[in-house]
TIKOLVO-768205 format. One line per 3 residues: number of its first residue (from 0); for each residue y negated, z, x negated of N, C-alpha, C. Coordinates in steps of 0.02 Angstrom, whole numbers, padded with zeros to 5 digits. Layout:
N
NUM = Y:Z:X:Y:Z:X:Y:Z:X  ... .
! end
This chain:
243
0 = 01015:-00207:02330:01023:-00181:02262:00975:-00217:02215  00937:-00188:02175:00891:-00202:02122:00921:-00226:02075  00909:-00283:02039:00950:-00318:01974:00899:-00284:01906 .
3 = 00925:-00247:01896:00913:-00208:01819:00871:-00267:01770  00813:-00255:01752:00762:-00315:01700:00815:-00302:01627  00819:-00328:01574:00839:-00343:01518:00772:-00303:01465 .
6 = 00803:-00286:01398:00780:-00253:01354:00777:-00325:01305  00729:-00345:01282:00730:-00387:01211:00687:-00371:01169  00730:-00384:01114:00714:-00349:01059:00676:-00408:01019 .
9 = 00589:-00377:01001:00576:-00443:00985:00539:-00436:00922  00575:-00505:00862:00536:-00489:00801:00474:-00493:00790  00445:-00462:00743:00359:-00463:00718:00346:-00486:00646 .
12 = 00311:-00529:00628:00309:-00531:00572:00289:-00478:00499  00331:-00490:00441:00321:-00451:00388:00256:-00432:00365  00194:-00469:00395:00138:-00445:00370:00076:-00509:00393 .
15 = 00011:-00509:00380:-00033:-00545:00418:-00009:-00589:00382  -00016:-00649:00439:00002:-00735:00415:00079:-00737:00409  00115:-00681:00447:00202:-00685:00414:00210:-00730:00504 .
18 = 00183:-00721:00549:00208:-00756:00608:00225:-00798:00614  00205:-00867:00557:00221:-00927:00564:00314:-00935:00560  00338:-00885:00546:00416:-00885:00537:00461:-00845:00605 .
21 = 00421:-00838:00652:00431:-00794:00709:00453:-00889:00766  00522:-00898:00794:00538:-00969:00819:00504:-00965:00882  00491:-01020:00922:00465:-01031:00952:00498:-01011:01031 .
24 = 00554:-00987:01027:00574:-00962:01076:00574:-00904:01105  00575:-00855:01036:00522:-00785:01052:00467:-00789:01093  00430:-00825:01060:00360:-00831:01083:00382:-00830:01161 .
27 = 00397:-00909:01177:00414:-00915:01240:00439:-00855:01278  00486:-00814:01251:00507:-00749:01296:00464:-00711:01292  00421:-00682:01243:00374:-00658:01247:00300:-00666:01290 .
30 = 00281:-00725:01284:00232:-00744:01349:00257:-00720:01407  00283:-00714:01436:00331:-00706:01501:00330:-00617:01521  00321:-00578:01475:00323:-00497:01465:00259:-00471:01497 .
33 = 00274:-00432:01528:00206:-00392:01536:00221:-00305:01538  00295:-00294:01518:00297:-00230:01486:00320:-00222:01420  00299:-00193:01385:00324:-00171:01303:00322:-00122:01301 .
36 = 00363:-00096:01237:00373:-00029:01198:00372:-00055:01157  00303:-00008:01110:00286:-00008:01049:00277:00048:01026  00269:00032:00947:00264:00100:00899:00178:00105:00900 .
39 = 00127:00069:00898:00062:00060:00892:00029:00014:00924  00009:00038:00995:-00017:-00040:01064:-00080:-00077:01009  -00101:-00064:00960:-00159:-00098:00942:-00160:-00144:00881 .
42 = -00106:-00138:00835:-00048:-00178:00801:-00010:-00198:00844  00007:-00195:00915:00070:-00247:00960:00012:-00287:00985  -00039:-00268:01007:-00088:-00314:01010:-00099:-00358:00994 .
45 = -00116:-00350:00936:-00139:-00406:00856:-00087:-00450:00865  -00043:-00425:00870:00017:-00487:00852:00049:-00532:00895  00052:-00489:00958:00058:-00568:01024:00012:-00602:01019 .
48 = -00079:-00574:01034:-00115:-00629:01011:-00092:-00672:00940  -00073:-00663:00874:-00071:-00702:00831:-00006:-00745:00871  00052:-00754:00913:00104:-00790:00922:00093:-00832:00993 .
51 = 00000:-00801:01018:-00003:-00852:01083:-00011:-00829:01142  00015:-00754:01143:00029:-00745:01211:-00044:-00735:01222  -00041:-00769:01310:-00128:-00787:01325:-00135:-00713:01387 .
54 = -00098:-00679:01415:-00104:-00628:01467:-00158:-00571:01443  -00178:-00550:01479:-00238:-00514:01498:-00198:-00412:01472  -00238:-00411:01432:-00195:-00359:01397:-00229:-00286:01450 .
57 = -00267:-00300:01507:-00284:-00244:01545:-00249:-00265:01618  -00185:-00301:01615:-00135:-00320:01650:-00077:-00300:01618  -00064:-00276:01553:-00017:-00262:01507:00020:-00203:01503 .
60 = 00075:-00166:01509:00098:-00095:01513:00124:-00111:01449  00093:-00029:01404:00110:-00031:01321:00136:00048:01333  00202:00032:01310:00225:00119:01306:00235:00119:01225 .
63 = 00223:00193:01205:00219:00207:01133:00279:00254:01140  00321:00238:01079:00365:00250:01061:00387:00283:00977  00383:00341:00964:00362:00336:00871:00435:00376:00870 .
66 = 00423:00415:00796:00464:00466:00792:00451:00559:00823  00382:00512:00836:00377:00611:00888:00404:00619:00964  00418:00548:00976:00434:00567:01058:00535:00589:01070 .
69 = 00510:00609:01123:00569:00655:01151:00615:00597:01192  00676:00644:01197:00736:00611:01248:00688:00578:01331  00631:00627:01349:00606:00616:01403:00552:00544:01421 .
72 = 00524:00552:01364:00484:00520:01325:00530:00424:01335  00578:00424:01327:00634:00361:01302:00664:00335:01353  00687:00379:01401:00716:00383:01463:00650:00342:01518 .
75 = 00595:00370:01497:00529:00357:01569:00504:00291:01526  00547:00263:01462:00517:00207:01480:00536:00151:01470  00603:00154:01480:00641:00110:01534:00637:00093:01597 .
78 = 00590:00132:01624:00610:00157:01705:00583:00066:01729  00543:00047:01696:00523:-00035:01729:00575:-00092:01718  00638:-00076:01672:00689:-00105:01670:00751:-00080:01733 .
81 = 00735:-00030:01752:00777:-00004:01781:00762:-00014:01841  00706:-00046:01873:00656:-00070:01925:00648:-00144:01918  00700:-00171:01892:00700:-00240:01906:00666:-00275:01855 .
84 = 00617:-00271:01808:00554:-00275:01752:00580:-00308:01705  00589:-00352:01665:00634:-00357:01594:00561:-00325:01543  00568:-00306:01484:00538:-00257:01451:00548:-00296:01370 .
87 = 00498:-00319:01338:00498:-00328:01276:00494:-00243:01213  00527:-00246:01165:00516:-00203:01132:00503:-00240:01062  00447:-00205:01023:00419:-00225:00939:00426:-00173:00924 .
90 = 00437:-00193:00872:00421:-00127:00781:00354:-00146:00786  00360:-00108:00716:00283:-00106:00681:00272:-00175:00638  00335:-00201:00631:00355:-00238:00584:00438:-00245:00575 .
93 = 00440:-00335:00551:00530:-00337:00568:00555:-00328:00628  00602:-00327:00625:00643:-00323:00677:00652:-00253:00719  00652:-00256:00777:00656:-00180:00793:00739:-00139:00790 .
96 = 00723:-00076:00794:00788:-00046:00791:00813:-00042:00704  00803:-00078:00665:00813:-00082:00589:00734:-00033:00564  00777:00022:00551:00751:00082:00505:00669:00086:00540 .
99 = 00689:00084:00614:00643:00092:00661:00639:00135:00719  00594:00165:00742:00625:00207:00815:00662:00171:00850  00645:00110:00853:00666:00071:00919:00742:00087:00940 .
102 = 00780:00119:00875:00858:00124:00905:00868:00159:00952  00819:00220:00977:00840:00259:01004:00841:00237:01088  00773:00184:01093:00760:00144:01135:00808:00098:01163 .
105 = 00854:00079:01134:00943:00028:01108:00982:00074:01156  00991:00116:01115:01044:00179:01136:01025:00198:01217  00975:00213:01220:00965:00216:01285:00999:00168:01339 .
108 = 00959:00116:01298:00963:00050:01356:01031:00049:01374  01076:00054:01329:01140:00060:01331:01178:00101:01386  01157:00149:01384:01188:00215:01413:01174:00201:01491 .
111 = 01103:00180:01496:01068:00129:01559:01075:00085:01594  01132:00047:01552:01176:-00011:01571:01118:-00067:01582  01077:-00047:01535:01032:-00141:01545:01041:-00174:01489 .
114 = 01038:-00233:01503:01059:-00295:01441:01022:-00256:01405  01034:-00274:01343:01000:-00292:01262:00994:-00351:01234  00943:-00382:01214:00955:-00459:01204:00919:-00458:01129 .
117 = 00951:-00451:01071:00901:-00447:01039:00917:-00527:00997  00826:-00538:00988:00810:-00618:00967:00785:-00617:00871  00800:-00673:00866:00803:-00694:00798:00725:-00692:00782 .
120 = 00739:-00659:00702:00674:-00660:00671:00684:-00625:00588  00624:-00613:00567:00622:-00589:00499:00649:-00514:00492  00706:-00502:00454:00706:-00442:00419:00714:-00424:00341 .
123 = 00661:-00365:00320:00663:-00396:00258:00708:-00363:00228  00758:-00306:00248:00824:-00288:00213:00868:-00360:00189  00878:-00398:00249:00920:-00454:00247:00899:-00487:00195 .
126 = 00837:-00525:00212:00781:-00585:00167:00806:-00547:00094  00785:-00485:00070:00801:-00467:00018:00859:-00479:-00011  00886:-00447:00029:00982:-00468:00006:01005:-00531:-00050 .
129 = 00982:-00578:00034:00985:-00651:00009:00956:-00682:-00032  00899:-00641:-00067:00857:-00672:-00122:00886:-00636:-00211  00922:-00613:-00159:00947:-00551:-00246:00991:-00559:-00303 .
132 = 01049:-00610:-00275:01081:-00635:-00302:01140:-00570:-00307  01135:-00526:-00265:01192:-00482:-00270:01242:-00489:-00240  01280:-00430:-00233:01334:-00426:-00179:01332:-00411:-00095 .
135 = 01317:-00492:-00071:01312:-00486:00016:01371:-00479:00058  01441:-00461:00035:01487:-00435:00054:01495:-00377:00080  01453:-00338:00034:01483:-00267:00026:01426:-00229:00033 .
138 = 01367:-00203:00074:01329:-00184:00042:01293:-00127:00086  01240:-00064:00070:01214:-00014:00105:01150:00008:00115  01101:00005:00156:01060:00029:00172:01047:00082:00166 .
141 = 01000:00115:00117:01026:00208:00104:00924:00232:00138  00892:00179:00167:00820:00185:00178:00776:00208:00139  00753:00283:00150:00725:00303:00092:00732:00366:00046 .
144 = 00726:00367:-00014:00761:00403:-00050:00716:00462:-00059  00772:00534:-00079:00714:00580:-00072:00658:00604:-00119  00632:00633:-00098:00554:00650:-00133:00566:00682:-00178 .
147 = 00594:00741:-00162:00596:00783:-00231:00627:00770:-00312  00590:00767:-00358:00621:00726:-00393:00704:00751:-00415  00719:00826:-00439:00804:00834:-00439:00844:00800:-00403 .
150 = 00812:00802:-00310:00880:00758:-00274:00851:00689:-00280  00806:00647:-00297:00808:00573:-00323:00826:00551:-00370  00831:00614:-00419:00883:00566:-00464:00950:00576:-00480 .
153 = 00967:00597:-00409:01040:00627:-00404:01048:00580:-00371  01020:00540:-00329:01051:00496:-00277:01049:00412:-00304  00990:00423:-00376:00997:00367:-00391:01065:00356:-00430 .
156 = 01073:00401:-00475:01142:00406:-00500:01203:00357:-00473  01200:00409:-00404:01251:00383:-00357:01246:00314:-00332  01198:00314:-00319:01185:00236:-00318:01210:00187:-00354 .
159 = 01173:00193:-00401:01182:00168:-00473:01261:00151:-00477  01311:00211:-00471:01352:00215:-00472:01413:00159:-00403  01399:00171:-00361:01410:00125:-00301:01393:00055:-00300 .
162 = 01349:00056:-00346:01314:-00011:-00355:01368:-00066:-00378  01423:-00016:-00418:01452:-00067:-00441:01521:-00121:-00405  01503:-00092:-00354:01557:-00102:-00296:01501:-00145:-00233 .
165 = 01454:-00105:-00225:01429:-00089:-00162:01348:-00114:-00170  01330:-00156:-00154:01236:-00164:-00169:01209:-00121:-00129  01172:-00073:-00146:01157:-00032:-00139:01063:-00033:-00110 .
168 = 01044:-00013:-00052:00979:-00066:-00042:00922:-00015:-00009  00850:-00008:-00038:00834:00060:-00010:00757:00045:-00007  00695:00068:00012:00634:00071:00045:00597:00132:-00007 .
171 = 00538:00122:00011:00482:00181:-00009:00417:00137:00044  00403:00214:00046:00326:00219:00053:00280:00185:00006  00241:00131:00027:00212:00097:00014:00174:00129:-00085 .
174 = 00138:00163:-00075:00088:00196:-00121:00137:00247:-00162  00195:00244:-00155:00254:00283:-00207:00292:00215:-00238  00282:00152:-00217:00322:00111:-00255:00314:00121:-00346 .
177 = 00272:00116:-00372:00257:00127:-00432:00312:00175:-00474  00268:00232:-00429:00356:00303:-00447:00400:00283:-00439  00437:00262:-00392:00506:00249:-00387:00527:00196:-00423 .
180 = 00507:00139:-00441:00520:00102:-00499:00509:00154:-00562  00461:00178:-00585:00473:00234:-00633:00561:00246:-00652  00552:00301:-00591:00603:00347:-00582:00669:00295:-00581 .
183 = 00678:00229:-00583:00746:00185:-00560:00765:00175:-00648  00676:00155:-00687:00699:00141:-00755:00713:00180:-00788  00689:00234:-00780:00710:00295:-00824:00777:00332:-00809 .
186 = 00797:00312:-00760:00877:00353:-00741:00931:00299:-00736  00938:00250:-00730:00981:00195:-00740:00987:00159:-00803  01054:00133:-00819:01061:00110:-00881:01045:00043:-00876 .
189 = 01035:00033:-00945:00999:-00038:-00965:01025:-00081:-00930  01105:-00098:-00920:01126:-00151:-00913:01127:-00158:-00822  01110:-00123:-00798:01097:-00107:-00729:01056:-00148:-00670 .
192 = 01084:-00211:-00626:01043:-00231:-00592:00998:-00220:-00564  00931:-00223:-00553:00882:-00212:-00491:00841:-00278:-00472  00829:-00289:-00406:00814:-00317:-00391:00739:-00290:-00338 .
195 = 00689:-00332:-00365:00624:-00280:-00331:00596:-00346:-00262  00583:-00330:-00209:00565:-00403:-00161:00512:-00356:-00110  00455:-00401:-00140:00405:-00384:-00097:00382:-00441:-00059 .
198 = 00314:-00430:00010:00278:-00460:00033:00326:-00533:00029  00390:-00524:00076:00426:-00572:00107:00392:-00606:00158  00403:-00661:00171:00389:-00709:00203:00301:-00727:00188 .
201 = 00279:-00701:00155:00192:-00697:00149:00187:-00753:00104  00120:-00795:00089:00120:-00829:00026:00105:-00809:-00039  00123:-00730:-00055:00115:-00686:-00134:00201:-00641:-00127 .
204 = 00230:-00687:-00082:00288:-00668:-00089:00324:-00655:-00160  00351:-00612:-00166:00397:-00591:-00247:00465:-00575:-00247  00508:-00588:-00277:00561:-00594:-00267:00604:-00587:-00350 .
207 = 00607:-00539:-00392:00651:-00545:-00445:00717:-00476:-00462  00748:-00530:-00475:00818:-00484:-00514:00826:-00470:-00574  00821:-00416:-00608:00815:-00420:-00683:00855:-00342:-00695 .
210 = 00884:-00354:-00761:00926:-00280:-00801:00868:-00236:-00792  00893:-00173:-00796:00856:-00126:-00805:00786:-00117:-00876  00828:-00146:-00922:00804:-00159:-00985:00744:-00209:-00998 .
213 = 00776:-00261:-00947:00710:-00318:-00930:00654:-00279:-00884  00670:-00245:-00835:00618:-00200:-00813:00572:-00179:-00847  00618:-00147:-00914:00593:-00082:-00948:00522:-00133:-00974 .
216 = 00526:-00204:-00999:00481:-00245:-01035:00405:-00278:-00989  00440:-00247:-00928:00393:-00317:-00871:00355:-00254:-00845  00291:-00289:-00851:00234:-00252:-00823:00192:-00262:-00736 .
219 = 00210:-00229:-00705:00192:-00255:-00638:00184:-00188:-00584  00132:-00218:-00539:00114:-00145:-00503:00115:-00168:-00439  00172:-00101:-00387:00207:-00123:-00318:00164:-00080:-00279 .
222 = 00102:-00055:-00321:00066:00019:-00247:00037:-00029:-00196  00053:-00010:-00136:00019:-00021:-00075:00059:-00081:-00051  00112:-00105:-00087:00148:-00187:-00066:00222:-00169:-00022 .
225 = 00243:-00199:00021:00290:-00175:00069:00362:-00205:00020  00391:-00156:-00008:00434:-00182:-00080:00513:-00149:-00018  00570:-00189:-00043:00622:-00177:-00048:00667:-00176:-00130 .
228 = 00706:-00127:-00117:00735:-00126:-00196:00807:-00125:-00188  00843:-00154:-00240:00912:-00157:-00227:00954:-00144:-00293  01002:-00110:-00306:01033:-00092:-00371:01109:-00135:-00341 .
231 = 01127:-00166:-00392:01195:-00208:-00368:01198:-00244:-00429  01269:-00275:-00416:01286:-00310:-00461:01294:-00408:-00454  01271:-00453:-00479:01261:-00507:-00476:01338:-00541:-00517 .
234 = 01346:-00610:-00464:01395:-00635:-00476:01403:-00647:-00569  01485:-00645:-00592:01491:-00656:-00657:01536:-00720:-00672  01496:-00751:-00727:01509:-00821:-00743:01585:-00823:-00770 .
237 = 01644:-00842:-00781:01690:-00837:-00820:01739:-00926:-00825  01730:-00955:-00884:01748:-01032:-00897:01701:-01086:-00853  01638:-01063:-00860:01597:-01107:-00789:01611:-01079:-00736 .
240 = 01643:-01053:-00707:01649:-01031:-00626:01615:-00963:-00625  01606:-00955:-00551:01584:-00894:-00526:01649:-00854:-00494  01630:-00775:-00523:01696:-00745:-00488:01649:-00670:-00440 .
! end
């Protein structure tokens, strides 16, 4: 009987120069791989070389994995885990499986009955969180919000609205950040948390929480920067304490 290889799930850094935050034990599991699933073999490239790995990348099996491939597509490429192989899987960025194909790759593995091992690293939903000063109790990933502007600012509403319970935590396309900050100040009330966190772990890292109103005053431009945004509510002071 063949002992089934293991699936690990392995982080990538937030952006060039973000590797130095990738632990050294990845790496180590990573050297060791000579199959992956990736979203882009030439960005998974780039980035084992930036963490070390010294193997001969025309010794290397790179399966691509996006949002166009099929059930068949997901299934055939496991098959080297299922052949004894253990199998590294990357995002594009972050962690895989978080607002990534890679889940479907998870799910599989699952159903496949091969480990999942997934290893520590940067994600910047989390990183954000924790930099926001909001509510890390309670809180939702809504990814990305929609385009058209009637249903975006129906959902910011709701948001908005949830926010006050619920931190509320969401993405754009790079070159729409601009708009969607727009669209957050103009439909949310003044007194309204947001929290904008870009180019995490990088050294032009940004990171602020401010009212809507303070928004409305601060001049700053997010096109082309890998931004997370968060509407929530930040702890309230009452006799010196926090409640």
């Amino acid at each position: 009987m063949i002992l089934k290889g293991k699936l690990y799930l392995i982080p990538v850094g937030l952006g060039e120069g973000g590797e130095y935050v990738i632990p050294e034990y990845v790496k180590s599991i990573a050297a060791d791989l000579t199959v992956f699933i990736v979203e882009y073999p030439k960005s998974a490239r780039h980035y084992l070389k930036s963490i070390g790995y010294k193997n001969s990348f025309d010794e290397v099996k790179m399966i691509t994995i996006n949002k166009h491939s099929d059930i068949n597509d997901i299934q055939s490429s496991l098959m080297s885990a299922l052949n004894g192989t253990d199998i590294g899987l990357l995002s594009d960025a972050g962690c895989p499986s978080i607002a990534d194909p890679g889940a479907w790759v998870v799910d599989m593995a699952h159903e496949q009955q091969i480990d999942v091992v997934p290893l520590v690293g940067p994600s910047s939903i989390l990183l954000a969180l924790m930099g926001s000063g909001m509510n890390g109790q309670n809180f939702a990933f809504m990814g990305y919000l929609p385009i058209k502007e009637g249903e975006r600012k129906k959902v910011i509403k709701e948001a908005e609205q949830k926010s006050l319970q619920q931190t509320q935590i969401f993405i754009e396309t790079p070159y729409r950040n601009d708009g969607l900050l727009k669209d957050l100040i103009q439909n949310c009330n003044k007194q309204t948390k947001l929290c904008i966190a870009t180019n995490l772990t990088l050294p032009n890292e940004y990171i602020q929480t401010k009212t809507i109103e303070d928004w409305r005053k601060t001049s700053i431009s997010l096109k082309n920067k890998p931004c997370v945004f968060l509407l929530g509510k930040t702890l309230e002071k009452v006799s010196g304490k926090y409640k």
